[in-house]
VMD Tcl script that draws the C-alpha trace (Angstrom):
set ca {
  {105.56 150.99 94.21}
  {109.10 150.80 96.03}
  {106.91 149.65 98.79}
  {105.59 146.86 97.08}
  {109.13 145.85 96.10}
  {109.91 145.88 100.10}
  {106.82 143.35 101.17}
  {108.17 141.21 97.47}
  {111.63 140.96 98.83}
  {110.88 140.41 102.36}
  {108.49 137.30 101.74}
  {111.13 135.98 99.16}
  {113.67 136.64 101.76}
  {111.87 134.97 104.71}
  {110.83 131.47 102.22}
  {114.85 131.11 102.25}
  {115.43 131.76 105.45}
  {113.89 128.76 106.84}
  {115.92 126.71 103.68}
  {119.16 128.07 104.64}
  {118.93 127.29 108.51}
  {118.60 123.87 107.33}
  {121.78 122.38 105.63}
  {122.71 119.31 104.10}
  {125.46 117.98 106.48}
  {124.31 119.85 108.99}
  {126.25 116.25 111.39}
  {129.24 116.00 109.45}
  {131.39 117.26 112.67}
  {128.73 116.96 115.59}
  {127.77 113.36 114.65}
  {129.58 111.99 111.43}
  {127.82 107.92 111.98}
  {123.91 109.61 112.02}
  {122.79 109.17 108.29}
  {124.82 105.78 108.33}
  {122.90 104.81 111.68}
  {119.72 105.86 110.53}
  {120.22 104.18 107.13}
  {121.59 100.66 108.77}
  {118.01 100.75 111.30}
  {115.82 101.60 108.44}
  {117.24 98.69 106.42}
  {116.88 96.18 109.46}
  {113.72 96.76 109.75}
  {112.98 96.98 105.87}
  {114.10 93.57 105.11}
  {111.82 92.33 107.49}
  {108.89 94.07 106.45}
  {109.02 96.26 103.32}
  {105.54 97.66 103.76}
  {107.27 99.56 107.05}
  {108.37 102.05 104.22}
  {105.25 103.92 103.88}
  {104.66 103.55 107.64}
  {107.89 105.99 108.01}
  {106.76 108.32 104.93}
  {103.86 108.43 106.02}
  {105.36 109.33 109.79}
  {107.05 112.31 108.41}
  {104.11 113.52 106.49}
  {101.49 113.73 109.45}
  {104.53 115.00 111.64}
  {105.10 117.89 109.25}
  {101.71 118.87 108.98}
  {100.71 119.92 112.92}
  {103.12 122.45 113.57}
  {105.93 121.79 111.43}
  {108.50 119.02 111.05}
  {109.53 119.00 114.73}
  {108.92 115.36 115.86}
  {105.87 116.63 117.69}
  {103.90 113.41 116.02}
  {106.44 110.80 117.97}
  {105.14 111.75 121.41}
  {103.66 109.19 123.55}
  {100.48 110.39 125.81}
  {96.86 109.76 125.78}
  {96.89 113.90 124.79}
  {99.51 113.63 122.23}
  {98.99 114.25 118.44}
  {99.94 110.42 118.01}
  {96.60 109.77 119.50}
  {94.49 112.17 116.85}
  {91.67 110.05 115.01}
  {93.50 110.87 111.48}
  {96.75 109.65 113.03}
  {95.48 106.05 114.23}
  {97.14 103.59 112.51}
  {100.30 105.70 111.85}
  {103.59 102.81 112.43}
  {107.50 103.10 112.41}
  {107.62 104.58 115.99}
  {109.74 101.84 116.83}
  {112.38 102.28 113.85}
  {113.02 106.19 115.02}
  {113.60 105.37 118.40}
  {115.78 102.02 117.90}
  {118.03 104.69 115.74}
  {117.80 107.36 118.05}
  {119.42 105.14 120.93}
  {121.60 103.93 118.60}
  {123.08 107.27 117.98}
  {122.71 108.55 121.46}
  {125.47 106.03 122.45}
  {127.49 107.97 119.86}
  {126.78 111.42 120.27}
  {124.25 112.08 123.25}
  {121.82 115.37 122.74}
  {122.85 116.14 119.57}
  {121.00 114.23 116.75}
  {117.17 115.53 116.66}
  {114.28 112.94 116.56}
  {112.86 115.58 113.59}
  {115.77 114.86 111.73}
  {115.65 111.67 112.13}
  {112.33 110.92 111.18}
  {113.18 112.81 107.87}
  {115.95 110.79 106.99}
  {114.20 107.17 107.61}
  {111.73 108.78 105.44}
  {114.34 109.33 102.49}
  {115.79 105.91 103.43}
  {112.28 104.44 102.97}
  {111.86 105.38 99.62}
  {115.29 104.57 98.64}
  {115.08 100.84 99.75}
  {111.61 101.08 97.83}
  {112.92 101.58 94.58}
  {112.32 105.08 94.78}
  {114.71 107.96 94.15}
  {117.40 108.98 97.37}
  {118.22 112.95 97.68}
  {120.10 114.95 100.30}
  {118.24 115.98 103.47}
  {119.01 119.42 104.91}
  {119.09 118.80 108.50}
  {119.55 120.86 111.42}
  {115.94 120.61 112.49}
  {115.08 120.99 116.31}
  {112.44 119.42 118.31}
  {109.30 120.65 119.22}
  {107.79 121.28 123.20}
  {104.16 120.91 121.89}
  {102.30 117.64 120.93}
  {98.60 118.15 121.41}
  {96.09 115.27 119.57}
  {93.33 118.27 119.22}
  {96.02 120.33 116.88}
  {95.71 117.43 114.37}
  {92.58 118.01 113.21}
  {93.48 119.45 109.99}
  {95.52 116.35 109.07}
  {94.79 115.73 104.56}
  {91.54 112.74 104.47}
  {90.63 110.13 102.06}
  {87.34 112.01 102.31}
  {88.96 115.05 101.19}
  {87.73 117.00 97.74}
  {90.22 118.11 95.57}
  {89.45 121.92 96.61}
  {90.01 120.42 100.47}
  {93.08 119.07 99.88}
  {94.83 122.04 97.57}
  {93.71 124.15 100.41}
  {95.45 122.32 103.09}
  {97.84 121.94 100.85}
  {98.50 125.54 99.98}
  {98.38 126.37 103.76}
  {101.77 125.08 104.14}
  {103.28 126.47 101.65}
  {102.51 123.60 98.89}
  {101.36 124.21 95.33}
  {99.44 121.58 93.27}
  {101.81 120.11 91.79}
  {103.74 119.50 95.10}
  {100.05 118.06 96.01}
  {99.90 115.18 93.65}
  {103.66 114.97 93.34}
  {103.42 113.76 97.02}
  {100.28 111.80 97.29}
  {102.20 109.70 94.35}
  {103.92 108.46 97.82}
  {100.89 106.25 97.67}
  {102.48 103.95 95.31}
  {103.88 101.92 98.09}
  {100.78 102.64 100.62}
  {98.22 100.83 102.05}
  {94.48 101.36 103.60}
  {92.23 99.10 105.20}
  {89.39 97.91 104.15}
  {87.04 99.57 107.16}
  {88.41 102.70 105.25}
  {87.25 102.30 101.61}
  {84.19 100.05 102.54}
  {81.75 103.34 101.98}
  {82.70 103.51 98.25}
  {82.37 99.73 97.95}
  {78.62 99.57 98.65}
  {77.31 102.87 100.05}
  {78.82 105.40 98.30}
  {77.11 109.20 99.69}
  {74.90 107.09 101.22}
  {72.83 105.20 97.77}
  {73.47 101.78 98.42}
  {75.51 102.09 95.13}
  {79.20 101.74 94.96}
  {81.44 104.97 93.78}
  {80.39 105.61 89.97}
  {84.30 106.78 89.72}
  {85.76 103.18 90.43}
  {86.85 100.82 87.55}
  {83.87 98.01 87.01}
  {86.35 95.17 86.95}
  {88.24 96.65 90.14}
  {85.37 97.09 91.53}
  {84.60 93.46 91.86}
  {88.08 92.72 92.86}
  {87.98 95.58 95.75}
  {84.67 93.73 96.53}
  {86.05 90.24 96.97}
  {89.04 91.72 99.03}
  {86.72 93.78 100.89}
  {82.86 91.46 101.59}
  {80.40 93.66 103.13}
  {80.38 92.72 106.37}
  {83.94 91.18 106.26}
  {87.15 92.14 108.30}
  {87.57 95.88 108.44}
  {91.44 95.86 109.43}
  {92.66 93.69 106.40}
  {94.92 95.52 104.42}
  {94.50 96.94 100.72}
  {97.11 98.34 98.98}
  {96.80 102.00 97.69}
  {98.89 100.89 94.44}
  {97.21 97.18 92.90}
  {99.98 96.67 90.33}
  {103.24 97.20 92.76}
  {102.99 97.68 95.96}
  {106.43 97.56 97.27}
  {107.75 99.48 94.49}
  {108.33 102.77 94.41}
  {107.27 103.40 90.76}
  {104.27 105.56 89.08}
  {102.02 102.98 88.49}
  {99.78 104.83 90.87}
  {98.88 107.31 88.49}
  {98.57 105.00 85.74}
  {95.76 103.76 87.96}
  {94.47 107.28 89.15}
  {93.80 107.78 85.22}
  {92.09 104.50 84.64}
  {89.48 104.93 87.57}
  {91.67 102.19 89.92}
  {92.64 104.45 92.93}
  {92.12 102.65 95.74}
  {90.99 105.78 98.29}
  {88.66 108.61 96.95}
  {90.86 111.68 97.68}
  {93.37 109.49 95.09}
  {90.61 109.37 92.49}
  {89.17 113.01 93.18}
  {92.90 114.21 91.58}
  {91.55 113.05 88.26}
  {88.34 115.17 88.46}
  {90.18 118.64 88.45}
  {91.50 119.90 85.50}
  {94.75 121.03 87.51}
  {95.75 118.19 89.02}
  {95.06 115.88 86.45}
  {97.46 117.79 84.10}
  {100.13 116.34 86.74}
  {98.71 113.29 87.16}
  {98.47 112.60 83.12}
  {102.44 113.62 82.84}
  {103.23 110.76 85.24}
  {101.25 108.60 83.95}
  {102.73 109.09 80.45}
  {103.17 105.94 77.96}
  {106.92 105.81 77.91}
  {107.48 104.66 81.18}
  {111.62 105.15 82.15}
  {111.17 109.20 80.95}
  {108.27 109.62 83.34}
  {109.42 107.54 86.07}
  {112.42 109.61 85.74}
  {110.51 112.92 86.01}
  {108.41 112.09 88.66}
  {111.71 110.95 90.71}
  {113.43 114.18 90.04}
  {110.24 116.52 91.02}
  {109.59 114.14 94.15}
  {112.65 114.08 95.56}
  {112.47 118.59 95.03}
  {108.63 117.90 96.42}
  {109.82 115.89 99.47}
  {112.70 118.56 100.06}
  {110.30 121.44 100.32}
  {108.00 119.94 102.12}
  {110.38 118.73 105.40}
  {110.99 122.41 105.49}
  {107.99 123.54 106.81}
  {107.52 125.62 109.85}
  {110.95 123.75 110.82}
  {112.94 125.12 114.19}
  {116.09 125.74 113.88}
  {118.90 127.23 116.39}
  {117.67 127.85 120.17}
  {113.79 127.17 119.11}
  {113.13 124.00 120.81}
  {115.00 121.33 122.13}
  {117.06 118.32 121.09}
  {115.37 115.04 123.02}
  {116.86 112.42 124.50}
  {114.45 110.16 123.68}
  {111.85 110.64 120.94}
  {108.46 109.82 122.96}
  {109.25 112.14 125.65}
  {109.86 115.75 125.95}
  {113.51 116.53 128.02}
}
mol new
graphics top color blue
foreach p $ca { graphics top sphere $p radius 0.5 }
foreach p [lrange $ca 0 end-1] q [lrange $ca 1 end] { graphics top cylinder $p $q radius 0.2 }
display resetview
């Protein structure tokens, strides 16, 4: 039994480990301008095109999901993880390495591109709407960017069991799960992407059975048959540029745009989460789910982070040093 105890306590001892090597403030002496130069870039590029918000969210997501939040995803190469199939389309490259010269000017080699990329991701949401939270920093950046690592990237093809399982390899419960695809609010697909449930859904010449009649028809006249697969659809119909939980209002009512979205209704786990979002009085929920996001968001840039001498701190974010 005192054995036991020993494995308990190490686990629970090693889960904070990798929480206390990150800190919030880790540049207060190093680098005091970085969150303010981050913020200011993220804001420039904002007002010019708010839907760049989920590009960076989404950025951070795919980047800690290969090997850890380590910037591994902002490598340029025809072999890099930026080139994966799931990772086509990702954006916001641009925004992470305008603020990473910005602050090299400042404080050369000490600023991380990880740590950057999880701060415009904060920053994103903020402008959004959304709820802001301190970021522990102190995150290094990985050697390693390999597009054949990436191929167990979350789908919109993914079941519900698929996803909780990818999910759950990283450390992520279900309620982080739908907590974090509710990032979706202020996404967007295309519609080369969601054409399958439009009018050959599992291959019946049907649409998707799961999908709203009346949205439907309006996914259908955004999306003809043979039309232009690269237009864009929003993930949230009601307010896309909004960081809000109007999402899971329309996860319950059969209107999510990509089927992974709609799978969360068809498990009796997730949809517990997914109906306390989507509640009827609408500041109390909106609150919750900005509280338990923000925690969500926390948790998750802390995965398989590298901290100390792991790593390195790059000069510029597309290239190793």
């Amino acid at each position: 039994m005192e054995g036991l105890w020993l494995v308990v306590l190490v686990i629970f001892e090693m889960a904070l480990s990798v929480q206390s090597q990150l800190r919030t403030g880790f540049y207060s002496t190093s680098c005091l301008r970085a969150e303010a130069i981050v913020r200011s870039t993220v804001e420039s590029y904002f007002r010019k095109d708010p839907t760049i918000a989920a590009g960076l969210l989404r950025l951070h997501f795919h980047d800690c999901f290969v090997q850890g939040c380590d910037g591994s995803v902002l490598i340029a190469g025809s072999s890099a993880e930026r080139n994966a199939l799931p990772n086509i389309g990702l954006r916001g490259f641009e925004v992470i390495d305008d603020a990473k010269s910005q602050i090299e000017a400042f404080c050369p080699g000490v600023v991380s591109c990880a740590d950057i990329l999880a701060l415009a991701a904060r920053d994103a949401v903020s402008l959004s709407d959304g709820p802001s939270w301190s970021v522990p920093t102190g995150r290094r950046d990985g050697r390693v960017s390999l597009s054949s690592q990436a191929s167990n990237l979350p789908s919109p093809l993914d079941s519900v069991a698929a996803q909780k399982q990818k999910f759950s390899d990283k450390g992520l419960d279900d309620h982080d799960l739908v907590t974090l695809v509710g990032a979706h609010t202020i996404g967007q697909t295309h519609c080369q992407i969601i054409r399958y449930r439009l009018y050959n859904f599992t291959a019946t010449g049907n649409a998707d059975p799961t999908i709203n009649r009346s949205f439907l028809s309006q996914l259908q006249a955004l999306c003809p048959k043979n039309g232009d697969g690269t237009k864009p659809v929003p993930l949230d119909k009601d307010s896309q540029t909004d960081f809000d939980t109007s999402f899971f209002k329309n996860v319950r009512d059969g209107n999510g745009v990509l089927e992974s979205d709609q799978r969360l209704w068809d498990d009796a786990a997730t949809r517990d989460v997914v109906k306390k979002y989507a509640g009827t009085i609408r500041g109390l929920f909106g609150l919750r789910f900005d509280s338990e996001f923000r925690q969500a968001m926390v948790k998750m840039s802390s995965i398989e982070v590298k901290t100390g001498t792991d790593g390195e701190i790059r000069k510029v974010c597309s290239k190793f040093n």
